[in-house]
Backbone as CSV, one residue per row, in Angstrom:
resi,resn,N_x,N_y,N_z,CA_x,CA_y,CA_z,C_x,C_y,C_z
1,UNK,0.061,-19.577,59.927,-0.600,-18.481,60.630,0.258,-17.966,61.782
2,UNK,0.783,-19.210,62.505,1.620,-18.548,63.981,2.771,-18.068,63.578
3,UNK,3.189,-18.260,61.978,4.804,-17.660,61.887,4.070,-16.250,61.043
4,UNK,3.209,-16.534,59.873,3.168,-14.897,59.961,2.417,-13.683,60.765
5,UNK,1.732,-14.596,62.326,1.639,-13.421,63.429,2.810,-13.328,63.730
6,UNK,4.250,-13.953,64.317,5.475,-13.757,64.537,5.941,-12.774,63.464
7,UNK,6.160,-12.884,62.625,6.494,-12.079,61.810,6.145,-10.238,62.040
8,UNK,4.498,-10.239,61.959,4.304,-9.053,62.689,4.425,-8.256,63.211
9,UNK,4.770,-9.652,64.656,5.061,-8.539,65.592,6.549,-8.543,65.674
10,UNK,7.437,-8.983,65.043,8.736,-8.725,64.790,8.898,-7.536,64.297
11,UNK,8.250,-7.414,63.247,8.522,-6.242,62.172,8.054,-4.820,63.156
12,UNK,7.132,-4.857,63.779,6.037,-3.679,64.986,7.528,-3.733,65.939
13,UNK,8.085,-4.239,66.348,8.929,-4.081,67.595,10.244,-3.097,66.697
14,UNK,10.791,-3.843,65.755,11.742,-3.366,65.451,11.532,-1.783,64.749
15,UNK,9.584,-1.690,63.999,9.483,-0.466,63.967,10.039,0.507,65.246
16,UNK,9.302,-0.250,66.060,8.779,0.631,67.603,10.644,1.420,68.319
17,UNK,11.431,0.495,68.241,12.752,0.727,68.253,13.306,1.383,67.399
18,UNK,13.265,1.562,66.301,13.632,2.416,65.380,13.242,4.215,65.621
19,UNK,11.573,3.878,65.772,11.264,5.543,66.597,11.463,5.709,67.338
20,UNK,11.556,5.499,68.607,11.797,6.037,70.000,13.221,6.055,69.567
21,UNK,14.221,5.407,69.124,15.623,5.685,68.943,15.778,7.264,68.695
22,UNK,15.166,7.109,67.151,15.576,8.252,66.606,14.653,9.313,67.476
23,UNK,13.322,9.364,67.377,12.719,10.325,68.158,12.753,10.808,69.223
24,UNK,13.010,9.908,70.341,13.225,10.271,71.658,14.576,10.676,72.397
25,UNK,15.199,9.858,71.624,16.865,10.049,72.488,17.438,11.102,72.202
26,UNK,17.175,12.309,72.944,17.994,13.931,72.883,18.661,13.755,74.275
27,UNK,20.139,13.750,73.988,21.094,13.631,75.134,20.896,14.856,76.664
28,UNK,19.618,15.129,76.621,19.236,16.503,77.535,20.353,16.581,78.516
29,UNK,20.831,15.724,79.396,21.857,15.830,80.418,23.202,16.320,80.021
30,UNK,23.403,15.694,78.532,24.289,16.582,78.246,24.562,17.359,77.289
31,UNK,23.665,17.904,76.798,23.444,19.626,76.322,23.247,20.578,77.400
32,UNK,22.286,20.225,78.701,22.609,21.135,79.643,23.946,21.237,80.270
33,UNK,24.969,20.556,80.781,25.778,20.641,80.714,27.120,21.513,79.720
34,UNK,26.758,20.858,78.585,27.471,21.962,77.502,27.005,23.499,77.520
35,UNK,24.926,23.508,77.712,25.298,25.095,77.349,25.630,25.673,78.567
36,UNK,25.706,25.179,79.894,26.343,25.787,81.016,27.702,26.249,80.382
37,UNK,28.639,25.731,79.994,29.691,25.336,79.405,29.874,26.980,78.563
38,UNK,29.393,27.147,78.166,29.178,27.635,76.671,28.692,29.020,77.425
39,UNK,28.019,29.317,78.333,27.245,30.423,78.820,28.388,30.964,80.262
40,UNK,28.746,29.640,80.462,29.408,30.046,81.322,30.335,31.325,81.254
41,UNK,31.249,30.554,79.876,32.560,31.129,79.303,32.020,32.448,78.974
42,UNK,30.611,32.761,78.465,30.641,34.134,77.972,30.300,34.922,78.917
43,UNK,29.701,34.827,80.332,29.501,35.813,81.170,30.175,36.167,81.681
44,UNK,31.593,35.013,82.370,32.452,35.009,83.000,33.464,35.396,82.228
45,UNK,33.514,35.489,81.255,34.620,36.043,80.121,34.277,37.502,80.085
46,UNK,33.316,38.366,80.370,32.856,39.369,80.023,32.654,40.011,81.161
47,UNK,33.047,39.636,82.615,32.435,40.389,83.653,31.708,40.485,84.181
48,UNK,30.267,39.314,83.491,29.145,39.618,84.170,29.202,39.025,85.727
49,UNK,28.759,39.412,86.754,28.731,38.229,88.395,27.840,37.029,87.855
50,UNK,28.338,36.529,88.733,28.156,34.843,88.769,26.143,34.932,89.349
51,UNK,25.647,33.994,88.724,24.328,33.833,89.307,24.403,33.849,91.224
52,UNK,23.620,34.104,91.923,23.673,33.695,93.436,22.563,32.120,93.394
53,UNK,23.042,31.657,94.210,22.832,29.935,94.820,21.186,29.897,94.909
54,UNK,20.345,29.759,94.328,19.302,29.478,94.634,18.243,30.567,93.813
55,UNK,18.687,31.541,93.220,17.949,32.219,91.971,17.845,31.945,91.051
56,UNK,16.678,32.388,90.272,16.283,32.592,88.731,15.836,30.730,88.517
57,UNK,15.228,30.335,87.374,15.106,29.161,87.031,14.857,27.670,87.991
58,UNK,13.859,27.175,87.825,14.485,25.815,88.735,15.104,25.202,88.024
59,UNK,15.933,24.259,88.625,16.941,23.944,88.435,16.757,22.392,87.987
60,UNK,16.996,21.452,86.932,16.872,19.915,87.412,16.491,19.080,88.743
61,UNK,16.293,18.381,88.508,16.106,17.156,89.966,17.320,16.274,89.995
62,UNK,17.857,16.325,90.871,19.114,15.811,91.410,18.532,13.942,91.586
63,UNK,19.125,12.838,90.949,18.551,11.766,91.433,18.951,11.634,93.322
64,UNK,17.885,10.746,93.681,18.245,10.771,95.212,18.756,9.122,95.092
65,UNK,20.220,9.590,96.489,20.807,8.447,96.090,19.707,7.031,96.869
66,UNK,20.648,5.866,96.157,19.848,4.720,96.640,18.567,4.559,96.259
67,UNK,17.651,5.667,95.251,16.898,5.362,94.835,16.397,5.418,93.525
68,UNK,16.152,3.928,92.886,16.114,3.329,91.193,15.062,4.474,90.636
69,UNK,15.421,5.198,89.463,13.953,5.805,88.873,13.499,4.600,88.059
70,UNK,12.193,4.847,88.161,10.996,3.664,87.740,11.175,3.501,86.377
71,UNK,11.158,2.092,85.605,11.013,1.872,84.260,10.367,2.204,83.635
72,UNK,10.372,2.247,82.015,9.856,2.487,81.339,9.973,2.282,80.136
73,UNK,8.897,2.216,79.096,9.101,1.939,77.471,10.820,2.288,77.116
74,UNK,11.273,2.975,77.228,12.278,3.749,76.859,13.176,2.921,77.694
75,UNK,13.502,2.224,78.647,14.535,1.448,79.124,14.195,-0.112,78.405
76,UNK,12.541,-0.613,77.735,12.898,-1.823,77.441,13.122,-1.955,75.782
77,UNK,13.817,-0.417,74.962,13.850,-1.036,73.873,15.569,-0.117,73.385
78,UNK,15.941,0.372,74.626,16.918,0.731,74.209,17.864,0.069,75.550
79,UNK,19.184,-0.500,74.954,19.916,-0.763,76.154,20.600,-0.199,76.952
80,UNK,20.492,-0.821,78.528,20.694,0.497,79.154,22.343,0.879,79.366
81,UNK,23.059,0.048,78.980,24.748,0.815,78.402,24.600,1.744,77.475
82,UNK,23.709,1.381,76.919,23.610,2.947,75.772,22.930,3.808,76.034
83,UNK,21.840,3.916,77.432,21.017,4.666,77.700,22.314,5.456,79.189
84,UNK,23.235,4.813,79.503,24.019,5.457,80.434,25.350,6.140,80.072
85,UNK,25.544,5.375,78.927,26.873,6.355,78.159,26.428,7.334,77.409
86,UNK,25.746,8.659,77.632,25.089,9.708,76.936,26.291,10.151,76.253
87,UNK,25.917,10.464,75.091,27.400,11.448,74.438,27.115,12.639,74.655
88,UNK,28.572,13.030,74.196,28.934,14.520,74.883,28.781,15.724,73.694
89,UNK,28.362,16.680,74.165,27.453,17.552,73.075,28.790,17.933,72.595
90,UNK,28.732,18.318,71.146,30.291,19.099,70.332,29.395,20.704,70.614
91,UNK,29.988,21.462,71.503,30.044,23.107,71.430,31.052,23.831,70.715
92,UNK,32.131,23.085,70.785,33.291,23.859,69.980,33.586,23.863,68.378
93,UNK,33.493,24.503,67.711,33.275,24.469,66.452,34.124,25.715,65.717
94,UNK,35.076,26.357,64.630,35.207,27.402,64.449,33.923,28.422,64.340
95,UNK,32.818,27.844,63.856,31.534,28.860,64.107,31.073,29.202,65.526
96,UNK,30.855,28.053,66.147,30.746,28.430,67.561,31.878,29.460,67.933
97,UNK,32.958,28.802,68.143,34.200,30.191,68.808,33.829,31.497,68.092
98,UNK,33.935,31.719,67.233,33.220,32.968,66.676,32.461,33.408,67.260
99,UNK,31.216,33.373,67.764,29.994,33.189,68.395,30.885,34.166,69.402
100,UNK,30.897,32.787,70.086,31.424,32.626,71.472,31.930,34.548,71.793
101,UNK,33.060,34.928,70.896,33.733,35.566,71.025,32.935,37.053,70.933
102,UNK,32.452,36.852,69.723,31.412,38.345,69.530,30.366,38.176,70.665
103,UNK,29.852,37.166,71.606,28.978,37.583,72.325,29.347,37.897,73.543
104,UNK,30.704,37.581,73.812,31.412,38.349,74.968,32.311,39.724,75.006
105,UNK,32.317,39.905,73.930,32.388,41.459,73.740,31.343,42.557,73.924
106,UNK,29.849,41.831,73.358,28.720,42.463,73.172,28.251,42.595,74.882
107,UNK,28.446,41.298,75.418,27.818,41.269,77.218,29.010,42.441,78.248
108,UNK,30.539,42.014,77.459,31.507,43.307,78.279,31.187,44.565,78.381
109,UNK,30.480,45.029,76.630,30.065,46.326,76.603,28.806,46.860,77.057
110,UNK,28.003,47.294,75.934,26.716,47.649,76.386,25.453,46.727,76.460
111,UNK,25.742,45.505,75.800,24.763,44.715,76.756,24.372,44.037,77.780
112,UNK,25.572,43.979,78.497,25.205,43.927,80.101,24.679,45.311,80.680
113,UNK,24.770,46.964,80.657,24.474,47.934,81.175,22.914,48.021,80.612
114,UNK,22.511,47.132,79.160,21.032,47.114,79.441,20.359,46.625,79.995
115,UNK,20.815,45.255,80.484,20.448,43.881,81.225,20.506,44.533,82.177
116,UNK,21.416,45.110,83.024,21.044,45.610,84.438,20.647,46.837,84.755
117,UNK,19.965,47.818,83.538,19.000,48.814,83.888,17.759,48.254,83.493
118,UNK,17.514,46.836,83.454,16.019,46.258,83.015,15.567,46.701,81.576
119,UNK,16.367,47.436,80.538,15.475,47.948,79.063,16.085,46.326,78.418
120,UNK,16.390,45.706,78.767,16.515,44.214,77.990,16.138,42.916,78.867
121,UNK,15.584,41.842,78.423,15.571,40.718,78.938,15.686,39.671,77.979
122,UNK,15.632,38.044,78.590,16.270,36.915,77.796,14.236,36.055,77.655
123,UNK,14.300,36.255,76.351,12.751,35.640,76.122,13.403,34.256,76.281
124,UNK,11.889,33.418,76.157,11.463,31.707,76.930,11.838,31.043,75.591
125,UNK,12.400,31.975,73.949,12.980,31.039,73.229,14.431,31.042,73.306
126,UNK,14.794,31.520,74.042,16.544,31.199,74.060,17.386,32.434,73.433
127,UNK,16.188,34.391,73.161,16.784,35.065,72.543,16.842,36.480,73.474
128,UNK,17.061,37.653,72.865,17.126,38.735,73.677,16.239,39.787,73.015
129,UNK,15.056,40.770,74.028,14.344,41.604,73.305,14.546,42.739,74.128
130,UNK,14.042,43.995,73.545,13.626,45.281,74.646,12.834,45.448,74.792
131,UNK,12.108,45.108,76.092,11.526,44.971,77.310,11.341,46.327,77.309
132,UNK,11.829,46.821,77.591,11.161,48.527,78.288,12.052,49.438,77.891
133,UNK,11.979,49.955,76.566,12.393,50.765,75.387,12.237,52.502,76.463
134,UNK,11.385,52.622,77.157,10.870,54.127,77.684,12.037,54.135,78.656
135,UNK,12.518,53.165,78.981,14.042,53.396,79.981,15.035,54.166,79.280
136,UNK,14.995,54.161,78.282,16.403,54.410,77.315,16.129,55.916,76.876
137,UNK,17.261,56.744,76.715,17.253,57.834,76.230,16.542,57.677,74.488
138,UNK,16.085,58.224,74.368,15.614,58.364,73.018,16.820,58.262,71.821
139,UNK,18.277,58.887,72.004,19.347,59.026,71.186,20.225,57.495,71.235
140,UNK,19.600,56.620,72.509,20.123,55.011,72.497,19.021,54.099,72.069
141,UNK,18.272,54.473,71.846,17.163,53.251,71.696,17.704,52.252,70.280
142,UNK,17.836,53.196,69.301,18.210,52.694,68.152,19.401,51.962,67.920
143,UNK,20.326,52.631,68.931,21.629,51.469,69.223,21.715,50.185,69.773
144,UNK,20.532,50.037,71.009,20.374,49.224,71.487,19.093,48.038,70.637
145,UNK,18.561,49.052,69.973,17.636,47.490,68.781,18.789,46.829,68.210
146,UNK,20.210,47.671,67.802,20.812,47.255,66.320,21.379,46.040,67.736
147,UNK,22.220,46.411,69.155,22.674,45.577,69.293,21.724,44.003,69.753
148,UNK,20.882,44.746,70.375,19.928,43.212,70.457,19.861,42.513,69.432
149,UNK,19.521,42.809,68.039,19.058,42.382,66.852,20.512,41.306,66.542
150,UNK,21.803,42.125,66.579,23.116,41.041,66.347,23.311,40.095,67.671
151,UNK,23.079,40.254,68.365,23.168,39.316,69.498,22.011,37.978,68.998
152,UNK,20.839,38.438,68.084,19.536,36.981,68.274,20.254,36.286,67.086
153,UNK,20.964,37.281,66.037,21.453,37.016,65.584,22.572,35.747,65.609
154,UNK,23.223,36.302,66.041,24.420,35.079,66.706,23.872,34.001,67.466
155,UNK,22.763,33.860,68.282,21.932,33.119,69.124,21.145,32.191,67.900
156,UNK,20.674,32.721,67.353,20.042,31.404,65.702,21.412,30.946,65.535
157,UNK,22.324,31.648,64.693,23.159,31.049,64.791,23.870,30.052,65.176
158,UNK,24.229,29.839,66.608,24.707,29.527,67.449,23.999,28.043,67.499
159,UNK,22.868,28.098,67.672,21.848,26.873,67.989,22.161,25.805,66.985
160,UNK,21.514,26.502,66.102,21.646,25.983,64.812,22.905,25.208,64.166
161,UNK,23.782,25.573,64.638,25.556,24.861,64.200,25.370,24.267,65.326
162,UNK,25.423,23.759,66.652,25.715,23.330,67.158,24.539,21.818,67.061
163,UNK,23.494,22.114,66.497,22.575,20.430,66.114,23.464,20.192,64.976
164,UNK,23.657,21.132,64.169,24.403,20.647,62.825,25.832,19.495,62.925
165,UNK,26.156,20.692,64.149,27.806,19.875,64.728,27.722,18.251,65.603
166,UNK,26.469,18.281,65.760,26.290,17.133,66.217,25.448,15.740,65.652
167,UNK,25.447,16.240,64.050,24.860,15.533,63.286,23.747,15.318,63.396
168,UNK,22.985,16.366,63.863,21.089,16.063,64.285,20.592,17.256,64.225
169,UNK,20.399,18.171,63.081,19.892,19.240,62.694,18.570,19.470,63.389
170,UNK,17.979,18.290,63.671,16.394,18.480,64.175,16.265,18.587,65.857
171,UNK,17.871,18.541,65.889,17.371,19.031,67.986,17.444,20.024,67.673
172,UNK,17.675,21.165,66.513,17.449,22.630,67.195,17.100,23.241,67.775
173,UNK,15.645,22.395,68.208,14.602,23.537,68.905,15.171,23.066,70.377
174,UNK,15.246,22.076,70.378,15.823,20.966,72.067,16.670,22.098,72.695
175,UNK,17.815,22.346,71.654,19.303,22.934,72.181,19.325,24.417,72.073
176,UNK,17.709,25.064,71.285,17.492,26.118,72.288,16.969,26.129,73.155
177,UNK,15.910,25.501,73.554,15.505,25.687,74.621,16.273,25.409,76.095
178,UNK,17.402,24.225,75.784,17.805,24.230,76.318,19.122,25.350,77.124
179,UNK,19.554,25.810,75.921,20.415,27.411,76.204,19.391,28.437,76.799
180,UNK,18.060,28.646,76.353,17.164,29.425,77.214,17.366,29.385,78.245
181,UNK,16.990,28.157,79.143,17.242,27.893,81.035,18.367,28.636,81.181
182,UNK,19.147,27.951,80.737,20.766,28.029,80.803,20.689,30.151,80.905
183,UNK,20.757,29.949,80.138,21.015,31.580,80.031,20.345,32.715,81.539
184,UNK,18.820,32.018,81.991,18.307,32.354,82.901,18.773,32.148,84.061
185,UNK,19.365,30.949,84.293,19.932,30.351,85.693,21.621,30.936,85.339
186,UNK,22.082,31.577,84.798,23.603,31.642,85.112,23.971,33.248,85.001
187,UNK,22.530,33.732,85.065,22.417,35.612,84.942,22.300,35.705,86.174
188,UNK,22.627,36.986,86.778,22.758,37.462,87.741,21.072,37.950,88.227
189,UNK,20.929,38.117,89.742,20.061,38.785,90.153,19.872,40.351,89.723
190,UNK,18.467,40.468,89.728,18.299,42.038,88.880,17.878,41.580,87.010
191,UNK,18.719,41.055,86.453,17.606,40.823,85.134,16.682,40.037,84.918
192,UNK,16.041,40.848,83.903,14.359,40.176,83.741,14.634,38.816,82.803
193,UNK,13.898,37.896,82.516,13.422,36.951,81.607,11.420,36.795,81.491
194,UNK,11.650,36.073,80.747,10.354,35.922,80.232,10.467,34.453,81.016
195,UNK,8.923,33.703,81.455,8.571,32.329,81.901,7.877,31.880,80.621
196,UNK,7.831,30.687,80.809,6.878,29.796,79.915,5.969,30.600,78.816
197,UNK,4.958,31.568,79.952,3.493,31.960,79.340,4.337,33.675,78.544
198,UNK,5.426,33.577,78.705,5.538,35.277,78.091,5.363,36.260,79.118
199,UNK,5.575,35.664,80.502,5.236,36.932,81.403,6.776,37.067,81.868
200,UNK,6.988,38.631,82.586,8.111,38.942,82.515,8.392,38.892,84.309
201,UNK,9.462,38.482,84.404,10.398,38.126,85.436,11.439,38.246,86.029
202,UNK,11.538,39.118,87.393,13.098,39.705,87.576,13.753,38.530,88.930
203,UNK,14.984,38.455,88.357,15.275,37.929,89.068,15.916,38.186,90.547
């Protein structure tokens, strides 16, 4: 009886480790990092100004030094050398550079001059819509759907190869959302985004 309750709960633990492995561990610290990385290169490649110090998005919580964050399930079944050596997200990819490249052409040209007359903003999934179509001359509107439309374009894209590139197809949604922030916190003051609930937001 006492070896096949042992047994049990052998088999329940090593389940229990097996999910939180696979389920829980999304390297968040460093995908934000990468899509800084990644967002960086295309605004700053394209001209856009640099975010100002204290706009748009909050920002992470900085640990405070000298003080331990509190344990948890997640520190007693994974070890914590492996919970401190996070790996490093793969952004670079020939699909990505591609990306990369057409979306800093698209931000050099006319989609930064929509971003900063407000007829575009960056929605809460990590993509780009028109916001306020009645800004636009009637003879641009249609230019500016086609270019939004290749920009969400490249943005699925984009997401999508980069879980692929990292052998975990199923953070997709993680590593947009996580390029969402990203994209909000490294835009300049003056464009809109969307928050959480879908409401719209200038920065």
């Amino acid at each position: 009886m006492r070896k096949a309750l042992i047994g049990i709960m052998t088999s329940a633990a090593i389940a229990l480790v097996g999910c939180v492995t696979i389920n829980v561990y999304f390297p968040e610290a460093a995908a934000q990092k990468a899509a800084d990385q990644f967002i960086g290169n295309v605004l700053d490649d394209s001209g856009v100004a640099p975010a100002a110090q204290g706009s748009g998005a909050a920002t992470p919580a900085k640990p405070v030094p000298g003080k331990q964050p509190s344990a948890s399930l997640l520190d007693l079944v994974i070890p914590a050398a492996q919970a401190a050596d996070a790996p490093n997200i793969q952004i670079s990819t020939p699909q990505t550079d591609a990306i990369r490249v057409r979306m800093t052409a698209r931000f050099g040209g006319q989609l930064k001059a929509l971003f900063n007359s407000g007829a575009v903003g960056f929605t809460a999934n990590g993509q780009v819509v028109v916001r306020d179509a009645g800004s636009l001359p009637l003879d641009q509107r249609s230019q500016a759907n086609a270019i939004v439309d290749e920009e969400n374009s490249d943005r699925d894209a984009l997401y999508r190869e980069i879980a692929r590139a990292n052998g975990h197809p199923e953070w997709e949604a993680q590593i947009r959302k996580t390029f969402a922030e990203g994209w909000v916190q490294r835009s300049p003051p003056g464009w809109y985004y969307q928050d959480a609930s879908g409401a719209w937001k200038r920065k």
